[in-house]
DSSP file (Angstrom, degrees, kcal/mol; ACC not computed):
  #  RESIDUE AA STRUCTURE BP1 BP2  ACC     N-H-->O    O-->H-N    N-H-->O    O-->H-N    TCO  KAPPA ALPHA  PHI   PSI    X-CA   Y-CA   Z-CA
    1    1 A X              0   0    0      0, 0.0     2,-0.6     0, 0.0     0, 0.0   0.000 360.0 360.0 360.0 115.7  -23.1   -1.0   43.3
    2    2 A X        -     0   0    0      1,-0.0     2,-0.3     2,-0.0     0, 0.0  -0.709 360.0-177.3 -60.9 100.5  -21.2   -1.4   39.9
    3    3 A X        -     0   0    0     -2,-0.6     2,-1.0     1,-0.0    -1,-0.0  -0.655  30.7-123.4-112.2 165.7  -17.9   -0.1   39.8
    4    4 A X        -     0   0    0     -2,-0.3    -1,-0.0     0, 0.0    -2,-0.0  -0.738  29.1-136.4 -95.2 113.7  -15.7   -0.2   36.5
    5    5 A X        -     0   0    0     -2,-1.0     2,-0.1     1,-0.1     0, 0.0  -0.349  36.1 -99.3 -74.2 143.5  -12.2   -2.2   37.8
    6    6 A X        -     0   0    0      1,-0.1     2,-0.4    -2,-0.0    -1,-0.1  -0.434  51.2-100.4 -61.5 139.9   -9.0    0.0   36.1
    7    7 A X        -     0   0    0     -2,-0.1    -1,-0.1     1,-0.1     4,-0.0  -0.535  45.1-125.5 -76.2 136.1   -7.9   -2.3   32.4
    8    8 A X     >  -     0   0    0     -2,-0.4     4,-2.3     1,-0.1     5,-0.2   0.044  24.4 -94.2 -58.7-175.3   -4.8   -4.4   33.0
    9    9 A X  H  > S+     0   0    0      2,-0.2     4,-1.7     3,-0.1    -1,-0.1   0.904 124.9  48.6 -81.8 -35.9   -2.0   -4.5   31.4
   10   10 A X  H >4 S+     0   0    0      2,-0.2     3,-1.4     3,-0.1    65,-0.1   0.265 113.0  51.0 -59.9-140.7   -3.0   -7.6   29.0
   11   11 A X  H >> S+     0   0    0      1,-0.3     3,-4.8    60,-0.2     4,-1.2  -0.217 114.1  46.8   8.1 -79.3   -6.4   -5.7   28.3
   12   12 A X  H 3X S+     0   0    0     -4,-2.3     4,-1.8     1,-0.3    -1,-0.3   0.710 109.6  51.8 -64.6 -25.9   -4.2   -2.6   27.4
   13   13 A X  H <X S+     0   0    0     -4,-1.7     4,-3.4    -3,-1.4    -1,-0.3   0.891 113.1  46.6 -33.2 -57.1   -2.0   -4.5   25.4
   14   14 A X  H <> S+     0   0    0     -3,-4.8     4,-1.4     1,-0.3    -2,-0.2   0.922 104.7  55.5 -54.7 -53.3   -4.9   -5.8   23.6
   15   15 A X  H  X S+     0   0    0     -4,-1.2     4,-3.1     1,-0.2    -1,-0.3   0.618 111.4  49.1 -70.7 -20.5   -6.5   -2.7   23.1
   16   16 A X  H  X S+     0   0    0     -4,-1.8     4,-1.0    -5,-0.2    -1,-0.2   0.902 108.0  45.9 -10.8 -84.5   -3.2   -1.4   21.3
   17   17 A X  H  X S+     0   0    0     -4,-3.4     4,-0.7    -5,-0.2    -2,-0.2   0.771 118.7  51.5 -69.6 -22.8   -2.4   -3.9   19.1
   18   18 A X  H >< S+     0   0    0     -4,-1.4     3,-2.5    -5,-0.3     4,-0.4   0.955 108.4  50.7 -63.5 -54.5   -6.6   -3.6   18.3
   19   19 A X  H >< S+     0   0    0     -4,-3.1     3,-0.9     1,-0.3     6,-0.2   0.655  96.3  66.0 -49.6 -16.5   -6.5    0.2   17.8
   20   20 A X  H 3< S+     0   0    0     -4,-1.0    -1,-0.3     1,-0.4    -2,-0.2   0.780 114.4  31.4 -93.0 -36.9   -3.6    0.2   15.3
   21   21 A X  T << S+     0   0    0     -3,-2.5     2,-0.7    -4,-0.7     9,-0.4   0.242 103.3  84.1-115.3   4.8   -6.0   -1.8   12.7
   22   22 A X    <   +     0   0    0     -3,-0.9    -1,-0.1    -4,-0.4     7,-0.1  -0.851  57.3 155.5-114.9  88.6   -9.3    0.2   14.2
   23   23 A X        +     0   0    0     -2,-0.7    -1,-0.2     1,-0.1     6,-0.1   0.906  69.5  53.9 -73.5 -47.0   -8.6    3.5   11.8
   24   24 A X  S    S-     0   0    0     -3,-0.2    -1,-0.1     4,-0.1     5,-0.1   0.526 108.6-131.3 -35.4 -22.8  -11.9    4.6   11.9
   25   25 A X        +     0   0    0     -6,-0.2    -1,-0.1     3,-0.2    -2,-0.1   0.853  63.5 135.3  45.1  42.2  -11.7    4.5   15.6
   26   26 A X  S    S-     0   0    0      2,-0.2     3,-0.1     1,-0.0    -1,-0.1   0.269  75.8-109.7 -63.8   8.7  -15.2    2.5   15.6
   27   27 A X  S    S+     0   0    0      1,-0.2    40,-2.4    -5,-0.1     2,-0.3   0.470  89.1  77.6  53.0   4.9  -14.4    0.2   17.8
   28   28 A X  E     -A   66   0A   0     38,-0.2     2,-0.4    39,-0.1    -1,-0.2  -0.688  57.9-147.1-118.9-177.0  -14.2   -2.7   15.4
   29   29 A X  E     -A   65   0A   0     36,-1.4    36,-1.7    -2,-0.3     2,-0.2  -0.995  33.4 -85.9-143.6 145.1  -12.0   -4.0   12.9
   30   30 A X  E >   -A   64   0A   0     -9,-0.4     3,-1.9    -2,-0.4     4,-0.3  -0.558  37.3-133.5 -45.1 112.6  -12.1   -5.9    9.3
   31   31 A X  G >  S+     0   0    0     32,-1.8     3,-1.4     1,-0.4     4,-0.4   0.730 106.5  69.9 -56.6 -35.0  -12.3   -9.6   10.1
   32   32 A X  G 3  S+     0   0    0      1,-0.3    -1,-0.4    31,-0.2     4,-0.3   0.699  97.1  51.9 -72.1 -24.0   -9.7  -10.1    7.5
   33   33 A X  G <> S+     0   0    0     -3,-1.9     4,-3.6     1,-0.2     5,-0.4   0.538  81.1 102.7 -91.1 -24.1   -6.9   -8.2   10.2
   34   34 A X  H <> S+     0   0    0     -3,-1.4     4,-2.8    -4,-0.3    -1,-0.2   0.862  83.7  40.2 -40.3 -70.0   -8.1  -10.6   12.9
   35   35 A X  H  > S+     0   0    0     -4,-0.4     4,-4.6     1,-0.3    -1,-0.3   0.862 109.4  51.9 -47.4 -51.4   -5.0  -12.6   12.4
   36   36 A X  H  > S+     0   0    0     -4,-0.3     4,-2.4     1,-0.2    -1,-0.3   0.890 108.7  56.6 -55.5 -37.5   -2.4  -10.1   12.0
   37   37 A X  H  X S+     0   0    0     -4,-3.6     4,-0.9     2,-0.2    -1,-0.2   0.891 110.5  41.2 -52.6 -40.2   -3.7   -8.6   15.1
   38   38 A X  H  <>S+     0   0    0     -4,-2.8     5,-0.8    -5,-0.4     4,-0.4   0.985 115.3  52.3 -62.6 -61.1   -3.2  -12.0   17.1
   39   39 A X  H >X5S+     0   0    0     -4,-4.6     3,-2.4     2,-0.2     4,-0.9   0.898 105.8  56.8 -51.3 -66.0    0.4  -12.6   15.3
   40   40 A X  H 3<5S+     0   0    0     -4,-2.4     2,-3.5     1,-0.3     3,-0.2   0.549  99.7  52.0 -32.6-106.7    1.4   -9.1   16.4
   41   41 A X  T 3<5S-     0   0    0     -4,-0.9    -1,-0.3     1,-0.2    -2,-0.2   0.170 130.2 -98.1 -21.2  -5.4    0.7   -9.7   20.5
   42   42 A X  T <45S+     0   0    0     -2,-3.5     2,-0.5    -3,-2.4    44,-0.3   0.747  75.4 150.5  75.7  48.5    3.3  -13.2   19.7
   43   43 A X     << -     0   0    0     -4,-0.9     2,-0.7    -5,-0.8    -1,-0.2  -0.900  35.4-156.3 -87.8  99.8    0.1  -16.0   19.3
   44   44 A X        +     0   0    0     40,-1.8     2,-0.3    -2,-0.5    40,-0.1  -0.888  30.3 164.8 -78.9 132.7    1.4  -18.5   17.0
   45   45 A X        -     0   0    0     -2,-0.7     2,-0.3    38,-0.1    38,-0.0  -0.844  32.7-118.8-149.0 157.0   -1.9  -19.7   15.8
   46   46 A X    >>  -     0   0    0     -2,-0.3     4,-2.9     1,-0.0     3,-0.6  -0.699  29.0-108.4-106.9 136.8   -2.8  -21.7   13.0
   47   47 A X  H 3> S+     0   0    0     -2,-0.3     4,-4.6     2,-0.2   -12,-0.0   0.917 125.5  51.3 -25.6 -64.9   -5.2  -20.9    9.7
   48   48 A X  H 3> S+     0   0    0      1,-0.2     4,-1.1     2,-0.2    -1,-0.2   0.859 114.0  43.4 -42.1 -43.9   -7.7  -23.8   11.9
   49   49 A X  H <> S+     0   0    0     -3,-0.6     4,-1.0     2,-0.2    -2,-0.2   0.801 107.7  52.0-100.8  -8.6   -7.3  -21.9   14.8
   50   50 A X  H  X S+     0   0    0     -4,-2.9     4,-2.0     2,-0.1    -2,-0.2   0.891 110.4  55.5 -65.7 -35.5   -7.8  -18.2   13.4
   51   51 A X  H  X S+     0   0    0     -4,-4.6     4,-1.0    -5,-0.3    -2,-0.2   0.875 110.2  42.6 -68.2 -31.7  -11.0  -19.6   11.9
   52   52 A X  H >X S+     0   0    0     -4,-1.1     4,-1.5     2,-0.2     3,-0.5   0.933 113.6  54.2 -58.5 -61.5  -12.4  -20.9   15.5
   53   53 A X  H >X S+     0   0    0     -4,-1.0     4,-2.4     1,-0.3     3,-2.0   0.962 108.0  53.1 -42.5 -75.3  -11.2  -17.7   17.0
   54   54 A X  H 3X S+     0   0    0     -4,-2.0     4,-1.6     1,-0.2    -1,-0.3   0.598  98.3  53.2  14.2 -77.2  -13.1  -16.2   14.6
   55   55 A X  H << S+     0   0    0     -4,-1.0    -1,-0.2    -3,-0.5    -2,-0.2   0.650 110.4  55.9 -47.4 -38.7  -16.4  -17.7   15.0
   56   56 A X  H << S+     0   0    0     -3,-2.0    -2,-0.2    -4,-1.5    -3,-0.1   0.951 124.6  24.0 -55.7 -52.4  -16.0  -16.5   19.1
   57   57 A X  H  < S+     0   0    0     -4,-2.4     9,-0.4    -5,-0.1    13,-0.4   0.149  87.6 111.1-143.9  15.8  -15.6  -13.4   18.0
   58   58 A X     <  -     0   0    0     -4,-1.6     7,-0.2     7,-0.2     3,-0.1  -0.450  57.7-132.5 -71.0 150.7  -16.9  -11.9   14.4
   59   59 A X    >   -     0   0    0      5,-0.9     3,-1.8     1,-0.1     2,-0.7  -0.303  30.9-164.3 -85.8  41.0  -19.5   -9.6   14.1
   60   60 A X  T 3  S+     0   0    0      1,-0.3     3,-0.3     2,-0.2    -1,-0.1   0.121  82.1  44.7 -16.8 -46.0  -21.1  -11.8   11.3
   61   61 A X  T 3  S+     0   0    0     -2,-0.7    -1,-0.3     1,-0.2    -3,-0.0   0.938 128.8  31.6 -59.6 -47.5  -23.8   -9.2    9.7
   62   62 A X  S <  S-     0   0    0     -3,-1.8    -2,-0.2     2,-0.1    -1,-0.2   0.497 101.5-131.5 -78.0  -2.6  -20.8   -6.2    9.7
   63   63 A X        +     0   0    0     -3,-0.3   -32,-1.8    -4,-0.2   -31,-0.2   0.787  66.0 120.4  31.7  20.3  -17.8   -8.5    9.2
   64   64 A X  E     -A   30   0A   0     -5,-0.3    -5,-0.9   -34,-0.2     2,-0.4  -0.358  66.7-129.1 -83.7 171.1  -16.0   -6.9   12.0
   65   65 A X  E     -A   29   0A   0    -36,-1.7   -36,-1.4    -7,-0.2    -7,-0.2  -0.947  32.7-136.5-132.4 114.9  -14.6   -8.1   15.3
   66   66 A X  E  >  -A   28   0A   0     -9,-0.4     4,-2.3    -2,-0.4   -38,-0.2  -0.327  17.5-120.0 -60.1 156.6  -16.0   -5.7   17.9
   67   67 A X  H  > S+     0   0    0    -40,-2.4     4,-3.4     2,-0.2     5,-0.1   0.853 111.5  51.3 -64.3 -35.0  -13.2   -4.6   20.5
   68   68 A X  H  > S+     0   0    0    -41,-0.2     4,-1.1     2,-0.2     5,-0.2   0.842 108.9  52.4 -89.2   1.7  -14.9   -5.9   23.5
   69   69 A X  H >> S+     0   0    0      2,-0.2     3,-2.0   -12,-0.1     4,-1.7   0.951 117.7  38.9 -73.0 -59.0  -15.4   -9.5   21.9
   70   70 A X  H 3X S+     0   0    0     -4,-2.3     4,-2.7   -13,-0.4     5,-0.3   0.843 108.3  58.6 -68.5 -32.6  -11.9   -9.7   21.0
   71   71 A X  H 3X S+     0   0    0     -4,-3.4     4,-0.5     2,-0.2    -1,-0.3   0.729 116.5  36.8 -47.3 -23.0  -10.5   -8.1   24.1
   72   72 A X  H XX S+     0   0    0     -3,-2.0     4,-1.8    -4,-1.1     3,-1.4   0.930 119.3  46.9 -75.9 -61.5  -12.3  -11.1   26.3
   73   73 A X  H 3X S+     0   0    0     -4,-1.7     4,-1.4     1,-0.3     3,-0.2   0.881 114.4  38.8 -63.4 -41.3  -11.9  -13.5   24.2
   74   74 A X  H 3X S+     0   0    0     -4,-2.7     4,-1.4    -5,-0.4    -1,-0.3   0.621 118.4  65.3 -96.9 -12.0   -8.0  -13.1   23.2
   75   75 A X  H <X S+     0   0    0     -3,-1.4     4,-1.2    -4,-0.5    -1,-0.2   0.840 112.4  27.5 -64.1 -39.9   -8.0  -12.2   27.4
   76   76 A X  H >X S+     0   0    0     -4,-1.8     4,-2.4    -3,-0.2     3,-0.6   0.889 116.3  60.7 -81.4 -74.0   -9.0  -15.4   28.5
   77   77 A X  H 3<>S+     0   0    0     -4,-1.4     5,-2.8    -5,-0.3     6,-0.3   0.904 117.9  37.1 -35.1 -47.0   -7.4  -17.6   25.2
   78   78 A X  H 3<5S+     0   0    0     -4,-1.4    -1,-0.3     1,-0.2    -2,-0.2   0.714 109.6  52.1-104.3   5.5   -3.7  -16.0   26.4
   79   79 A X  H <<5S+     0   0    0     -4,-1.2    -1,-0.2    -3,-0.6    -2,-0.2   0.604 116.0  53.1-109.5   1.3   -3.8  -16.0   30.4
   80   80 A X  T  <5S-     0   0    0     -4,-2.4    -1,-0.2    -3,-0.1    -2,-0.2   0.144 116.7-121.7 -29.2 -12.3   -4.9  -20.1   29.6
   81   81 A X  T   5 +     0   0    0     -5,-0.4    -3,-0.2     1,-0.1    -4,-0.1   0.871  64.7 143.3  85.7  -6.0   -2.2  -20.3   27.7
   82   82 A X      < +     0   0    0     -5,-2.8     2,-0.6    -6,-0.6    -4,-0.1   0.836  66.1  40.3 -58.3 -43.7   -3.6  -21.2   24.6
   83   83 A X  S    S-     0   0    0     -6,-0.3    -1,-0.2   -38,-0.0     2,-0.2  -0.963  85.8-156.6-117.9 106.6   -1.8  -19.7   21.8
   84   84 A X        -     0   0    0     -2,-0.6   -40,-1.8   -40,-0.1     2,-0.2  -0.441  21.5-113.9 -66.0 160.8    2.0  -20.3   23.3
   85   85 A X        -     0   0    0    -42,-0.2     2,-0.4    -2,-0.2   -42,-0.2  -0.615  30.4 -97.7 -82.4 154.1    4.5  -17.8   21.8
   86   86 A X        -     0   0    0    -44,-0.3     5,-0.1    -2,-0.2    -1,-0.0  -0.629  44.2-103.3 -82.4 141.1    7.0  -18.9   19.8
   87   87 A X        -     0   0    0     -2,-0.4     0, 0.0     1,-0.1     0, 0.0  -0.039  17.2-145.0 -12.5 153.2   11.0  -19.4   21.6
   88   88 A X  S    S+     0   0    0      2,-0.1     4,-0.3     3,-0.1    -1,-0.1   0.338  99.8  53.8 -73.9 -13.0   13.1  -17.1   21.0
   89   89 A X  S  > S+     0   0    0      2,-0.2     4,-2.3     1,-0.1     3,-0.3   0.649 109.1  49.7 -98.2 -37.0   15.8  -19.2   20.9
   90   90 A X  H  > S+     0   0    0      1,-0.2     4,-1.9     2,-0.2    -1,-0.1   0.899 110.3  55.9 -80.5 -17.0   14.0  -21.4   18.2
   91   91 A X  H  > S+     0   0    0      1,-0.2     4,-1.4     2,-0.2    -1,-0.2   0.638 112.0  39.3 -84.7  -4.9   13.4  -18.1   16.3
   92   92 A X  H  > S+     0   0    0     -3,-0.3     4,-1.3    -4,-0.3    -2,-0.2   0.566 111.3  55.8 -84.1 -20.7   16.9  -17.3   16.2
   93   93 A X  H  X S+     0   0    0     -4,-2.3     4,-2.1     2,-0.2    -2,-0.2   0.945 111.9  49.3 -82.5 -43.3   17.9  -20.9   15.5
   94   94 A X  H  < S+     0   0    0     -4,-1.9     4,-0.3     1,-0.2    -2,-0.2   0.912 111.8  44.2 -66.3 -35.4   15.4  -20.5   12.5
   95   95 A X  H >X S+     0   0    0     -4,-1.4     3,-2.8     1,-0.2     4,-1.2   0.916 104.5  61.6 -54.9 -36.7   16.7  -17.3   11.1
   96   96 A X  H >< S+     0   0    0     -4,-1.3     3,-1.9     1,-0.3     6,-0.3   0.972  97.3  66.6 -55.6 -37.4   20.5  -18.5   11.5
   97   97 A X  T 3< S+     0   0    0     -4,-2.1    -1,-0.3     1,-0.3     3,-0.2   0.741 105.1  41.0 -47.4 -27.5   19.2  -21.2    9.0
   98   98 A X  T <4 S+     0   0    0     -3,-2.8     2,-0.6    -4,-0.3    -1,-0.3   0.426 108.2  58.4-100.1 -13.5   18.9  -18.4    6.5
   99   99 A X    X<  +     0   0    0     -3,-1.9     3,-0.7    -4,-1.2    -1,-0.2  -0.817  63.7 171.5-140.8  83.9   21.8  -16.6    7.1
  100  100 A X  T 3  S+     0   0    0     -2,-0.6    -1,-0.1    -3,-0.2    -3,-0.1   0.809  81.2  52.1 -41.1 -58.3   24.7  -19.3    6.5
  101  101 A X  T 3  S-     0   0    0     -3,-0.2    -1,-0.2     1,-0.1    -5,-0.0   0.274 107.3-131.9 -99.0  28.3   27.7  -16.9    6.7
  102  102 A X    <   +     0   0    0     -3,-0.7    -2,-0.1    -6,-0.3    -6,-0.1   0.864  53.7 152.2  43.7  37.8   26.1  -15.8   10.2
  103  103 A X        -     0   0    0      2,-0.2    -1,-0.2     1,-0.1     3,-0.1   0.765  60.9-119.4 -80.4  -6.8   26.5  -11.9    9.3
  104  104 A X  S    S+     0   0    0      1,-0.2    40,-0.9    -5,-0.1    41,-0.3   0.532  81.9  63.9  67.6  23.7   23.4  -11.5   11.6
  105  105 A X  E     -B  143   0B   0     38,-0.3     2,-0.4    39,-0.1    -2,-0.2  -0.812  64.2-149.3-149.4-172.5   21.0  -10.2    9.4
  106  106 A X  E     -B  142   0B   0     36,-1.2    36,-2.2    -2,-0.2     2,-0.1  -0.997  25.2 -94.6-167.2 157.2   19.2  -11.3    6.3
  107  107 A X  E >>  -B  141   0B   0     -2,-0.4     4,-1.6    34,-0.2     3,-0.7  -0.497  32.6-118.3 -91.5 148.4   17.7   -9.9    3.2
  108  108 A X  H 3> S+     0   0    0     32,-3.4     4,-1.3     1,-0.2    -1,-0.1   0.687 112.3  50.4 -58.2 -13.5   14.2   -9.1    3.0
  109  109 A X  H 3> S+     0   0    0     31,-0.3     4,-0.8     2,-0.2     5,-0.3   0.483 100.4  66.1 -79.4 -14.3   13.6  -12.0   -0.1
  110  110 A X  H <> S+     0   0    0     -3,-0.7     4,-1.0     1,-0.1    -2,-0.2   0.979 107.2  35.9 -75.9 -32.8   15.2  -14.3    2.0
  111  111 A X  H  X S+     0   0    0     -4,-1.6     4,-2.0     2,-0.2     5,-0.3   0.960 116.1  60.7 -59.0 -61.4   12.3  -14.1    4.4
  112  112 A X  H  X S+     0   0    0     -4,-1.3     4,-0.6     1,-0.2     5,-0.2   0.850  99.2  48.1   2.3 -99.0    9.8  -13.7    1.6
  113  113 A X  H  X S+     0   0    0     -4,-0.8     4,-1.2     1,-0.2     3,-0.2   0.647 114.3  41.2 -48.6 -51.0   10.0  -16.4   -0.1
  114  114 A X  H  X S+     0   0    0     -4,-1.0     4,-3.0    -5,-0.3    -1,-0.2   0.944 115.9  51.1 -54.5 -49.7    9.9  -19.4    3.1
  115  115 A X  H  < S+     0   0    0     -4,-2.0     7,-3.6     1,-0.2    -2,-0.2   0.720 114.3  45.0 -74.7  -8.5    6.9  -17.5    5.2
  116  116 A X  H  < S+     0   0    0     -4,-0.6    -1,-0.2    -5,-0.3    -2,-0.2   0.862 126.8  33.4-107.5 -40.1    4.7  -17.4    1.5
  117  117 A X  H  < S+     0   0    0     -4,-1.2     2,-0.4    -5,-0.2    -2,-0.2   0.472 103.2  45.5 -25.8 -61.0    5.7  -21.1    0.9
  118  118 A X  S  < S-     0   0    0     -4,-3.0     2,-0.6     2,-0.1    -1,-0.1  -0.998  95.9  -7.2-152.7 172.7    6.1  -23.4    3.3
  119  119 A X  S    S-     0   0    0     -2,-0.4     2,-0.7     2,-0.1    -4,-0.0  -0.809 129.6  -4.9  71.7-113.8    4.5  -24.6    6.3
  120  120 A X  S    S-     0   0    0     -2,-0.6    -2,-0.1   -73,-0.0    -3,-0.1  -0.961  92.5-151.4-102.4 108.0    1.5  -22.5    7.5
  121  121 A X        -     0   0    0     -2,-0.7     2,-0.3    -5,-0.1    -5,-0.2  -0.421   5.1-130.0 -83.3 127.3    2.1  -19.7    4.6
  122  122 A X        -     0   0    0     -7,-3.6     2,-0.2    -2,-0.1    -1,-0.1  -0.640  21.0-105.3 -92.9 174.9    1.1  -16.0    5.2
  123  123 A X     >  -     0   0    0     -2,-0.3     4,-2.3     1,-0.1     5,-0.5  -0.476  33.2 -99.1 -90.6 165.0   -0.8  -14.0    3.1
  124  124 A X  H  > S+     0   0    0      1,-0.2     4,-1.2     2,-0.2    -1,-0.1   0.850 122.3  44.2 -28.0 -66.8    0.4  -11.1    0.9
  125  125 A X  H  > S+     0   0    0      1,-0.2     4,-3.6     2,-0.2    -1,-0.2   0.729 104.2  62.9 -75.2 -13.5   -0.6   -8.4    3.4
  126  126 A X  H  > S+     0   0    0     -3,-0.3     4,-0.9     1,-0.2    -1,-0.2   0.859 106.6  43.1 -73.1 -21.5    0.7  -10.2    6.3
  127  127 A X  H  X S+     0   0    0     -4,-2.3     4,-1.4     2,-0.2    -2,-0.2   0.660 112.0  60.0 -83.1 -17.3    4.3  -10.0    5.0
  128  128 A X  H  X S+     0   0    0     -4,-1.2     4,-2.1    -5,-0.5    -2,-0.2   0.880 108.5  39.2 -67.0 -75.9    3.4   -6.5    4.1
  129  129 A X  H  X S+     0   0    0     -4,-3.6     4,-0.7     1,-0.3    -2,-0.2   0.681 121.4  43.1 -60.4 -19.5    2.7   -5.5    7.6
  130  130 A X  H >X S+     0   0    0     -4,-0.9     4,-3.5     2,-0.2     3,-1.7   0.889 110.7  52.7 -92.8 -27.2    5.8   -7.7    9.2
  131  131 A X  H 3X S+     0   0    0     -4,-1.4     4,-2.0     1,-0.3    -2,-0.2   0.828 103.9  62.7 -69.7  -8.5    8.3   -6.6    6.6
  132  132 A X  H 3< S+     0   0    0     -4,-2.1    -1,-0.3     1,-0.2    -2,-0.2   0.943 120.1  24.3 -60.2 -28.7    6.8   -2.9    7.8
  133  133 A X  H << S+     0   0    0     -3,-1.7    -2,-0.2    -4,-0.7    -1,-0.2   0.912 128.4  40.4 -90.9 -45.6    8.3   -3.8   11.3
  134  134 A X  H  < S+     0   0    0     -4,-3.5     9,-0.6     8,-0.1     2,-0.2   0.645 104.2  79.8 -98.3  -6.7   11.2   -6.3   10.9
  135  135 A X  E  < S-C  142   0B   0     -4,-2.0     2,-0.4    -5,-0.4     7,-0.2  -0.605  71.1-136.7 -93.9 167.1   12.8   -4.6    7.5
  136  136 A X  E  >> -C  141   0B   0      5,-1.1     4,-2.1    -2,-0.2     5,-0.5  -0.985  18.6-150.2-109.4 118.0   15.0   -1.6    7.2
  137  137 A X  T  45S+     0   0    0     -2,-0.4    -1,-0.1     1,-0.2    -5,-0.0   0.572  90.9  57.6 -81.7  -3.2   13.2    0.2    4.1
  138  138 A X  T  45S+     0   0    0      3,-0.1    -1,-0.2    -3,-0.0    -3,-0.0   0.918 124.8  15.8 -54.5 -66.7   16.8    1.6    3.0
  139  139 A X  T  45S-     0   0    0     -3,-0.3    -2,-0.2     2,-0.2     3,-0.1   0.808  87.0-128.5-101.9 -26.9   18.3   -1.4    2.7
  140  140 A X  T  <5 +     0   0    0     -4,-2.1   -32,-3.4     1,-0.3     2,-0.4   0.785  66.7 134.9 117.9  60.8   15.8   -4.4    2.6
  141  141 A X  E   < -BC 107 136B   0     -5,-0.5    -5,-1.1   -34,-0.3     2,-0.5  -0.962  50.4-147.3-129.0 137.1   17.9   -5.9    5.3
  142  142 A X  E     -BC 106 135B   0    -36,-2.2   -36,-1.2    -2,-0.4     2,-0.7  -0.930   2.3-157.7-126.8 133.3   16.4   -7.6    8.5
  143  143 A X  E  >  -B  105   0B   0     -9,-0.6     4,-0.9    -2,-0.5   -38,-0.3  -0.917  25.3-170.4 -85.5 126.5   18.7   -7.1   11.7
  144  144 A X  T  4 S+     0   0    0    -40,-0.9   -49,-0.2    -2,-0.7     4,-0.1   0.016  72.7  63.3-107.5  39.7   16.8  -10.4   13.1
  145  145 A X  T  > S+     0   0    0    -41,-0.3     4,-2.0     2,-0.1   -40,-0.1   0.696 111.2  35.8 -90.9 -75.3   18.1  -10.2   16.5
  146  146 A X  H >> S+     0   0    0      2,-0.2     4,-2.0     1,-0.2     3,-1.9   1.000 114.2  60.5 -53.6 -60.0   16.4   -6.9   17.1
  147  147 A X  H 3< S+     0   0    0     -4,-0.9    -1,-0.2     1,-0.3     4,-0.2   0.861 108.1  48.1 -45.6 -43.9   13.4   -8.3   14.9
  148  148 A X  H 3> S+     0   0    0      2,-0.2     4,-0.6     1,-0.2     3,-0.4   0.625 102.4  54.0 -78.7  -5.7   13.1  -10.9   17.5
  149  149 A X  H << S+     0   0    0     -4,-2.0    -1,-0.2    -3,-1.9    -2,-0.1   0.784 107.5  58.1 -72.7 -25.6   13.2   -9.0   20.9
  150  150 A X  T  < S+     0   0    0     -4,-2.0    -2,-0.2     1,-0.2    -1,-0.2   0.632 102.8  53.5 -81.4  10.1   10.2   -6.9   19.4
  151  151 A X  T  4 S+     0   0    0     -3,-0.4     2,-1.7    -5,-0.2    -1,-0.2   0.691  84.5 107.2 -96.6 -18.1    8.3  -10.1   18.9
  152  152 A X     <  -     0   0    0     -4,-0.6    -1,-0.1   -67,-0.1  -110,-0.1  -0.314  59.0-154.9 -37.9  67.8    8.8  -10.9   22.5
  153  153 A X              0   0    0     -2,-1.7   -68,-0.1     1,-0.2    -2,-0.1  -0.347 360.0 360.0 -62.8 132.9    5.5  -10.6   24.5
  154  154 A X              0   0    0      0, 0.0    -1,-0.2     0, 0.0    -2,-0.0   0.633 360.0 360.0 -94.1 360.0    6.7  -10.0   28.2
């Protein structure tokens, strides 16, 4: 007899951070979100390694990523260990770099401008979608102390 096991808390996690980019509520998503979804859940991954990821877990005809490929796959990929999270302490050491006179917060161009730039660079819409979470749209000021406990995957 086949019974259906209750989803963990990873799987529900997953299925979260999926639905939020599954508007249609099709159970897929737009391959092109693949990443942002991963970065959300705190996966530092690499351009190299979204495209592998990718490969696992596109619907290739549709361009999607079905939900139950990426829930397996991104199940497996983080209770391995694969995509570590970043420090917290090394993401506060990098914002204090930006914020010189230590006021504890930082403008939303100061952020801009590094993450589009150098190192592994995001795209347009992925600084759209973090400045939705980590700015304050009032002021264009990023508390990044609270922006880094919400990146914090327990």
């Amino acid at each position: 007899m086949y019974t259906v096991s209750e989803p963990t808390l990873l799987e529900r996690r997953l299925c979260e951070a999926f639905d939020v980019f599954d508007i249609t509520r099709s159970g897929e998503v737009d391959v092109r979100d693949l990443g942002t979804i991963i970065r959300a859940l705190g996966c530092v991954i690499t351009e190299a390694e979204l495209q592998e990821i990718q490969v696992e877990v596109e619907d290739v005809e549709n361009n999607c990523v079905p939900l139950n490929r990426f829930v397996e796959y991104m199940r497996k990929a983080i209770n391995e260990r694969k995509f570590k999270p970043a420090d917290p302490e090394d993401l506060l050491r990098a914002f204090q770099l930006l914020d010189p006179e230590n006021r504890g917060y930082i403008m939303r161009n100061d952020l801009e401008k590094p993450i589009m730039e150098i190192g592994e660079p995001f795209t347009k819409e992925e600084v759209v979608d973090m400045m939705a979470v980590a700015c304050d749209a009032e002021t264009g000021k990023i508390n990044y102390e609270h922006y880094i406990n919400l990146l914090i995957v327990e």
